[in-house]
C-alpha positions in Angstrom: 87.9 109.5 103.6 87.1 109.0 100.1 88.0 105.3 98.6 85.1 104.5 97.1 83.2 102.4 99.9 80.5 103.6 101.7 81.3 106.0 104.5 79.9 103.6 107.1 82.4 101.1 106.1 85.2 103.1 105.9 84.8 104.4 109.9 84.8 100.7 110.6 88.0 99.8 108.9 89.6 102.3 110.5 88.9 101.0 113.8 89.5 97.9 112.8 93.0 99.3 111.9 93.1 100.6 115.1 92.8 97.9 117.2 95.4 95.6 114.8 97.9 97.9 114.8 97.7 98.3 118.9 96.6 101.9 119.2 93.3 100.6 120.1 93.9 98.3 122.8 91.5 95.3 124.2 89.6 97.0 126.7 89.6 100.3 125.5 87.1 102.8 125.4 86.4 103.0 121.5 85.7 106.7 119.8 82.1 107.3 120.7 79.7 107.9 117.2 79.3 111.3 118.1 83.0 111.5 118.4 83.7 110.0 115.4 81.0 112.1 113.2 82.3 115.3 114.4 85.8 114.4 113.4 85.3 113.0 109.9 82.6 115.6 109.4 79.7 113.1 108.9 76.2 112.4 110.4 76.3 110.3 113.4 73.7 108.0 111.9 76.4 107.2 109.2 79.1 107.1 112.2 77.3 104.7 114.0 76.6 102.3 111.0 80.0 101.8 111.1 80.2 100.8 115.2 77.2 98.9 114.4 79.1 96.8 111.9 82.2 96.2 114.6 79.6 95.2 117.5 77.8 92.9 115.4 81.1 90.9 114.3 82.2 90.7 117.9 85.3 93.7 117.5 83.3 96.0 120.0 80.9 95.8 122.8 78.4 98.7 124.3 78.3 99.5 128.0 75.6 101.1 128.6 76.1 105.0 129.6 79.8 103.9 129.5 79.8 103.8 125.6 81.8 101.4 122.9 84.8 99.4 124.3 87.0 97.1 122.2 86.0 93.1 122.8 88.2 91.3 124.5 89.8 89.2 121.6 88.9 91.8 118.9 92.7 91.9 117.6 93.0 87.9 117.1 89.3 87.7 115.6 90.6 90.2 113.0 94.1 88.8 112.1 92.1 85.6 111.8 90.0 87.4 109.1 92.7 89.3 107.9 94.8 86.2 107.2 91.9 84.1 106.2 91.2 87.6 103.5 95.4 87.3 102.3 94.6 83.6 101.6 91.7 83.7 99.8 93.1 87.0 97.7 96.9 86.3 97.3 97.7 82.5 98.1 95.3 81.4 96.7 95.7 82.2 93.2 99.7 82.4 93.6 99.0 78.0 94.3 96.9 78.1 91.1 99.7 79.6 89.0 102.3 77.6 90.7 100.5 74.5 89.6 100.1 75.7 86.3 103.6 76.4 85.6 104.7 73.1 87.5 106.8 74.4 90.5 106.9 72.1 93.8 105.6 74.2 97.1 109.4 73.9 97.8 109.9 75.7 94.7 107.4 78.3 96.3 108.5 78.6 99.7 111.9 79.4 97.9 110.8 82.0 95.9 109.2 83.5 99.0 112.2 83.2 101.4 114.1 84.7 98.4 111.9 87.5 98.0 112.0 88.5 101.5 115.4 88.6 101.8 116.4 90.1 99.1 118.2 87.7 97.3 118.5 86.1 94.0 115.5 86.1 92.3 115.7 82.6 90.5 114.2 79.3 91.6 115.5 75.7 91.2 114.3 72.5 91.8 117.4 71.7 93.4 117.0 73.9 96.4 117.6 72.2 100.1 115.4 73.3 102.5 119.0 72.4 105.0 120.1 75.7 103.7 118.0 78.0 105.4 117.1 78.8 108.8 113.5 78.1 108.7 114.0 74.5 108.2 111.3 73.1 109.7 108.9 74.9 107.6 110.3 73.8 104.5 111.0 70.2 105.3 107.3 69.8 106.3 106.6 70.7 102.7 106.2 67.8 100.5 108.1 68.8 97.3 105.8 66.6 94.8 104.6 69.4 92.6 101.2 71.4 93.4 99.5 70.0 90.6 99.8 66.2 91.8 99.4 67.7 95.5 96.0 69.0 94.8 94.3 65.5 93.6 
């Protein structure tokens, strides 16, 4: 545990990363502080920083004498976060560049689809959203370039 955040924030991420990934389930009694300090080798006040920061976003509750437990609806609270983080960090200024260089969110979704999949890295303007399987998707995408999209 060494990535250049404090050492109460990095206990909490990996809880966090925990209950996303499913090894911490909804319900589920949470490593306690004391727990937690013995096994990263920190003191528990530091330890329980970190709890303190998941039970005052709603990720984990305290039972008293039973200990932390993950919140029922922990794991959809984060992904919201998560996704609303992935936004704000990658879409966000992917749109930006988009509209600078003048590519339709067609043009986008595209390059996307194309990147996932492996295929050939080029875009056109010409692309049918028919030719794919996520059709829906792309036909509800207006294909008037960004740039006019965001006034």
């Amino acid at each position: 545990m060494d990535d250049g955040r404090p050492l109460f924030v990095q206990i909490a991420v990996q809880v966090e990363a925990s209950v996303l990934d499913g090894s911490l389930a909804e319900g589920e009694r949470a490593p306690s502080t004391n727990e937690l300090a013995a096994f990263h080798r920190i003191n528990p006040a530091t330890a329980a920083r970190g709890v303190n920061l998941l039970v005052d976003r709603g990720i984990l509750v305290k039972r008293r004498g039973l200990g932390m437990f993950v919140a029922e609806g922990a794991r959809e609270i984060l992904r919201a976060e998560r996704q609303q983080l992935f936004a704000d960090r990658f879409i966000a200024p992917m749109l930006d560049e988009a509209r600078a260089i003048g590519l339709t969110a067609e043009d986008v979704v595209h390059l996307i689809r194309t990147r996932a999949t492996g295929t050939s890295t080029g875009t056109s303007n010409t692309h049918s959203p028919n030719n794919d399987s996520a059709t829906s998707t792309a036909t509800a995408i207006d294909s008037t370039p960004l740039k006019e999209q965001a006034q």
